[in-house]
N, C-alpha and C positions, 0 to 999 in steps of 0.2 A: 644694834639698830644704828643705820645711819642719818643724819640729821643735815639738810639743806641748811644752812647757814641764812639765806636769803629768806627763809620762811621760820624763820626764830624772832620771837620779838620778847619783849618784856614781860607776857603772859604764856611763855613756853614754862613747863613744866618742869623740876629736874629729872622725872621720870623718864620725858622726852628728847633729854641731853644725851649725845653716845656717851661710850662711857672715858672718862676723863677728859670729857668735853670737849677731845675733838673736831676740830674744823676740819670736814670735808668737802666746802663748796666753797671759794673764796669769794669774799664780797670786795668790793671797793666801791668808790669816789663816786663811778655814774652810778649805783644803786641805792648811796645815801647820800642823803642834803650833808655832808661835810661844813659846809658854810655857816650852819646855825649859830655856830660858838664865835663865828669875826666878830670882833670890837673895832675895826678900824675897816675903814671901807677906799677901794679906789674905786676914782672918778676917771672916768675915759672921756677927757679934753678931746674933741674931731678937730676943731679948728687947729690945734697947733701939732699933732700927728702925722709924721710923714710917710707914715707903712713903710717902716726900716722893719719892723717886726721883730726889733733886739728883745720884744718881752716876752715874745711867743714860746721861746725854749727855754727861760727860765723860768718860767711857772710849776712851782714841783705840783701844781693839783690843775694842771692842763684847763684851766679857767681862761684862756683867752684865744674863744673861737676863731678862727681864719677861714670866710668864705670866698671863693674864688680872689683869692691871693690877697684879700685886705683884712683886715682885721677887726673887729666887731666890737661891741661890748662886752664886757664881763661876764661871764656866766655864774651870777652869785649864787646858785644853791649848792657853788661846789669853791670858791670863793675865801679862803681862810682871812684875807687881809693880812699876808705877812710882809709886802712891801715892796719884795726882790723887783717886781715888777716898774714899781715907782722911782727905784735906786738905779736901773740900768737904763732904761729912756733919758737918750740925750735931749730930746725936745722940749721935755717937762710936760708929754700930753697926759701922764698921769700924777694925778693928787689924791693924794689920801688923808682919806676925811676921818679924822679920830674922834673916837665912841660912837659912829655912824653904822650901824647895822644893813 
């Protein structure tokens, strides 16, 4: 039996598991809230941002949308809070806010 991955939750059965459990559908980031577990939260400063977009490509969980070439807010349901973002913006338009969900 093959088992979707996407349709497994915490009330799947082991019956319902292939066998040795097996991942045959790969999940990621945009199908779960990744974000749940941030402890530290950035803050996207507009005023002092000058859409250099130095934060755009390090984001390892692709949390910082760009719509027609500028750059948005955070996407926190995918969101870790690890920082990379906050350490590479020369502007200081981002702050991170510790123990901020």
């Amino acid at each position: 039996m093959k088992t979707d991955i996407s349709k497994q939750g915490l009330d799947v059965k082991w019956q319902d598991m292939t066998i040795g459990a097996s991942i045959v559908h790969s999940g990621g980031s945009e199908q779960f809230n990744t974000g749940e577990w941030r402890v530290d939260r950035p803050i996207f400063l507009v005023d002092q941002c000058k859409q250099c977009l130095l934060c755009v490509p390090v984001c390892p969980d692709s949390s910082i949308p760009v719509v027609d070439g500028k750059r948005t807010d955070f996407d926190y349901d995918h969101c870790k809070g690890c920082g990379i973002c906050a350490k590479v913006c020369p502007f200081g338009a981002i702050e991170m806010k510790k123990g901020v969900k």
